[in-house]
C-alpha positions as CSV (number, residue, x, y, z in Angstrom):
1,X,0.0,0.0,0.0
2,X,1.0,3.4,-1.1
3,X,2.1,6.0,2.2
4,X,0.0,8.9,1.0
5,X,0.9,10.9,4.4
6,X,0.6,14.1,3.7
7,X,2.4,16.7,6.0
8,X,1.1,20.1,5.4
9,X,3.0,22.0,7.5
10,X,6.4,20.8,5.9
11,X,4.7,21.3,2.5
12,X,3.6,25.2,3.1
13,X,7.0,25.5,4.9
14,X,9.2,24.6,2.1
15,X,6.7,26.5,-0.2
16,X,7.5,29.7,1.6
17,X,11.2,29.3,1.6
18,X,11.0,28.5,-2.2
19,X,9.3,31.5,-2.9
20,X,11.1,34.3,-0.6
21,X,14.2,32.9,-2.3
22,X,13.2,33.4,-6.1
23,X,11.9,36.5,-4.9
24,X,15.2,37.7,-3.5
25,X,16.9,36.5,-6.6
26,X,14.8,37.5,-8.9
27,X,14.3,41.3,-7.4
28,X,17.7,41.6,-5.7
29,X,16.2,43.4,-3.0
30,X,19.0,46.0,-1.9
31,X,17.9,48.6,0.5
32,X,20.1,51.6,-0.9
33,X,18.2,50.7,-4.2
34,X,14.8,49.6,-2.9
35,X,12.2,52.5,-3.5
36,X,8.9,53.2,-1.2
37,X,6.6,55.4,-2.3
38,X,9.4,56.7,-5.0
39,X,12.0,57.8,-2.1
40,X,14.7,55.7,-2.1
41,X,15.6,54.0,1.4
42,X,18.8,56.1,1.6
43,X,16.9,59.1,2.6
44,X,14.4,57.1,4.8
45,X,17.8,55.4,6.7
46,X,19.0,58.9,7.2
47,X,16.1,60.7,8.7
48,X,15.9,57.8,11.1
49,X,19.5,58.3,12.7
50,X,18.3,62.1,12.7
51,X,15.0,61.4,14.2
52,X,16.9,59.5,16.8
53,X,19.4,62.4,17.3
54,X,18.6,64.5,21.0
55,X,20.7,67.5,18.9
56,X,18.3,67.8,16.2
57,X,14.8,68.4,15.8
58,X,12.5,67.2,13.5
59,X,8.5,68.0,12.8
60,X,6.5,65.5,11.0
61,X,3.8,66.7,8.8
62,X,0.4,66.6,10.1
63,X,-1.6,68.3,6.8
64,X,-1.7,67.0,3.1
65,X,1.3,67.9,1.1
66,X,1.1,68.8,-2.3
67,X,3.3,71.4,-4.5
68,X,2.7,73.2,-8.4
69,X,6.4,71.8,-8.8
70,X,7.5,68.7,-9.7
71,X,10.2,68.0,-7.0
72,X,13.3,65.5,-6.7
73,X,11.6,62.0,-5.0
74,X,13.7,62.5,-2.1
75,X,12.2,66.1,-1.4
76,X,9.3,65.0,-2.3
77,X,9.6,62.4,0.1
78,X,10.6,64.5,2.6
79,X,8.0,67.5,2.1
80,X,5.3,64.9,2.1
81,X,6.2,63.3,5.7
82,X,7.8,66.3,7.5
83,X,7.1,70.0,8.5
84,X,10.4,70.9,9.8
85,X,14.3,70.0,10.5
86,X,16.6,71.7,12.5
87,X,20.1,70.2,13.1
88,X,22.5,71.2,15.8
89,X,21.7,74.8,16.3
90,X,23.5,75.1,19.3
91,X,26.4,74.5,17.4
92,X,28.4,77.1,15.3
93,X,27.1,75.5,12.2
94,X,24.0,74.7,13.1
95,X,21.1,74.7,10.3
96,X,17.5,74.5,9.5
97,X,15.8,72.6,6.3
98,X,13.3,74.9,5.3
99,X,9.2,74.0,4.9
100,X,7.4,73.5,2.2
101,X,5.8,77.1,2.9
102,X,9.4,78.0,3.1
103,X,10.4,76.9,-0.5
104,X,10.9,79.3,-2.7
105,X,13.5,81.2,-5.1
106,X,16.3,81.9,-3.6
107,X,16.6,85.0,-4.8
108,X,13.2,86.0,-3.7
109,X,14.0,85.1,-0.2
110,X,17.6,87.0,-0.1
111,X,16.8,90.2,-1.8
112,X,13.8,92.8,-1.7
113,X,11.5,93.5,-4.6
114,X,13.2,97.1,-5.7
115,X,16.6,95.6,-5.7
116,X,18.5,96.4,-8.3
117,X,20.2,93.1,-8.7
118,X,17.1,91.5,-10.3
119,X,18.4,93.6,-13.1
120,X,21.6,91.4,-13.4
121,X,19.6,88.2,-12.4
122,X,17.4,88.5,-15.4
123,X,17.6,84.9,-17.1
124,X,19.8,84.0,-14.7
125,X,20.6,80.7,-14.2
126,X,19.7,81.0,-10.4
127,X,16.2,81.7,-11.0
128,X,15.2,77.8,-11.0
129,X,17.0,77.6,-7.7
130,X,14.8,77.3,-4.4
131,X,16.1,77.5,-1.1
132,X,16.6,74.5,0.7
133,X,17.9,75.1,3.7
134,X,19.4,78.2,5.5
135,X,21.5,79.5,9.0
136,X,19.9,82.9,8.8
137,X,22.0,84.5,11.7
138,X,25.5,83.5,9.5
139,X,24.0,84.3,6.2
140,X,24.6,81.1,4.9
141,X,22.1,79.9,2.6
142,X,21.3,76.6,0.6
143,X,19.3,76.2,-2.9
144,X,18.1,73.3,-4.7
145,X,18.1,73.4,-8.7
146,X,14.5,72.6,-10.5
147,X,16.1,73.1,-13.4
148,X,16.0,69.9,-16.0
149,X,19.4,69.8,-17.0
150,X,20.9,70.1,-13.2
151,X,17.5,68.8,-11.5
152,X,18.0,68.3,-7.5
153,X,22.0,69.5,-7.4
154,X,22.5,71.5,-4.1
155,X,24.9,75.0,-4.3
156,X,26.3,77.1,-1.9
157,X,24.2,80.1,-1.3
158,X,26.4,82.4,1.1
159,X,24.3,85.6,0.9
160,X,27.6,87.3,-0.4
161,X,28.1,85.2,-3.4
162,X,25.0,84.0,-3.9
163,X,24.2,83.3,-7.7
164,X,28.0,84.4,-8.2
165,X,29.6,82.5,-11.3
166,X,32.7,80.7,-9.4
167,X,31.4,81.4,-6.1
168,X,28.8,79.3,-6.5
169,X,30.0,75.6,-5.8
170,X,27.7,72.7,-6.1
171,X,27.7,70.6,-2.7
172,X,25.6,68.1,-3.4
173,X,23.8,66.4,-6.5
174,X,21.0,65.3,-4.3
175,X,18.8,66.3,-1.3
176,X,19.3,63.2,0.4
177,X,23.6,63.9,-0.1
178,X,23.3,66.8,0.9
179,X,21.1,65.8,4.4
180,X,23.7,62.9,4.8
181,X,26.9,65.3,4.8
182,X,25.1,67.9,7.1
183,X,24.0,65.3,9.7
184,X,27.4,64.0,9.4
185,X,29.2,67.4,9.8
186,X,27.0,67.4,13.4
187,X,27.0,71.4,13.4
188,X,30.9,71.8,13.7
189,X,31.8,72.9,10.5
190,X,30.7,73.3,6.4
191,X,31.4,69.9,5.0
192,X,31.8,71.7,1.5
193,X,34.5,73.9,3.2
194,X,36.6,70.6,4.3
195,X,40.1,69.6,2.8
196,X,38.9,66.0,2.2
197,X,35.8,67.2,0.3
198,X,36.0,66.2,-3.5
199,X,34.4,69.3,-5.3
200,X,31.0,68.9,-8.0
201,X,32.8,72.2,-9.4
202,X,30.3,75.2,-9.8
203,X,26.9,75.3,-11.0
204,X,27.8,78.3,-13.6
205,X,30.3,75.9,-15.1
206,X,28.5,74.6,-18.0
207,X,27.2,78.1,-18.6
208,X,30.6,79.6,-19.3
């Protein structure tokens, strides 16, 4: 007589561990890669350790986000979830990552109306850069590029040199860089301004 035991638990069990395993190799799931929502885990790894930092604050968003601009994923990300970041502001490099309410031109936010500078900054390159993030009492400023050709690269907006072809460095080449190197510069200095830091060159570059 045929054994026609059947052991269902064993069965399902080996099922399981069949399927998780093409899965893996099929998908090559890889967390720096892995996308929710269209934010890559990158960003969502580094807002945890900041989350998780007593030296920073940040706000998570209670209301509905939603924007007339189309944004990076990451900032997007970011914008949808949170209200506010501030990180180490009771250090001499301390700095804030501006709201959504807060994101605008640059340009708009450092100069008045009447100035004549808009003169100069007619067709500017700099008018598709919104500020990012800022550390008002130093004047040092941050914008984001929503420009196509340079879409989500991060510049150095020191209100003195501000939109200043070769003053005007690019720090990052995303938002999520750029949050990783200021969480890891823990207020004490500006990462850009290091020796060891390997330089993007300048956003007028390709203009020249």
């Amino acid at each position: 007589m045929l054994d026609v035991t059947f052991d269902a638990a064993k069965y399902l069990g080996e099922a399981r561990d069949k399927f998780y395993k093409e899965f893996n190799n099929t998908y090559m799931i890889n967390t720096s890669k892995f996308e929710i929502k269209g934010a890559s885990m990158k960003i969502i790894e580094i807002i945890k350790k900041i989350e998780q930092d007593s030296n920073c604050r940040l706000v998570k968003r209670i209301t509905d986000f939603t924007s007339d601009l189309v944004l990076p994923k990451d900032l997007h990300y970011f914008f949808s979830n949170y209200d506010s970041l501030q990180m180490f502001l009771d250090k001499p490099y301390g700095i804030k990552i501006v709201s959504s309410n807060e994101f605008i031109p640059t340009s708009k936010r450092l100069y008045p109306e009447d100035d004549v500078i808009w003169e100069e900054l007619e067709d500017d390159i700099s008018n598709d850069w919104y500020l990012i993030a800022e550390s008002e009492q130093i004047n040092q400023y941050i914008s984001i590029d929503m420009s196509k050709s340079h879409f989500g690269y991060c510049y150095d907006s020191f209100l003195e040199t501000h939109a200043t072809p070769g003053d005007s460095q690019i720090i990052a080449k995303s938002f999520t860089e750029l949050l990783e190197h200021l969480y890891s510069s823990k207020g004490e200095n500006w990462f850009w301004l290091a020796e060891n830091f390997e330089s993007y060159g300048d956003a007028y570059d390709d203009t020249n």
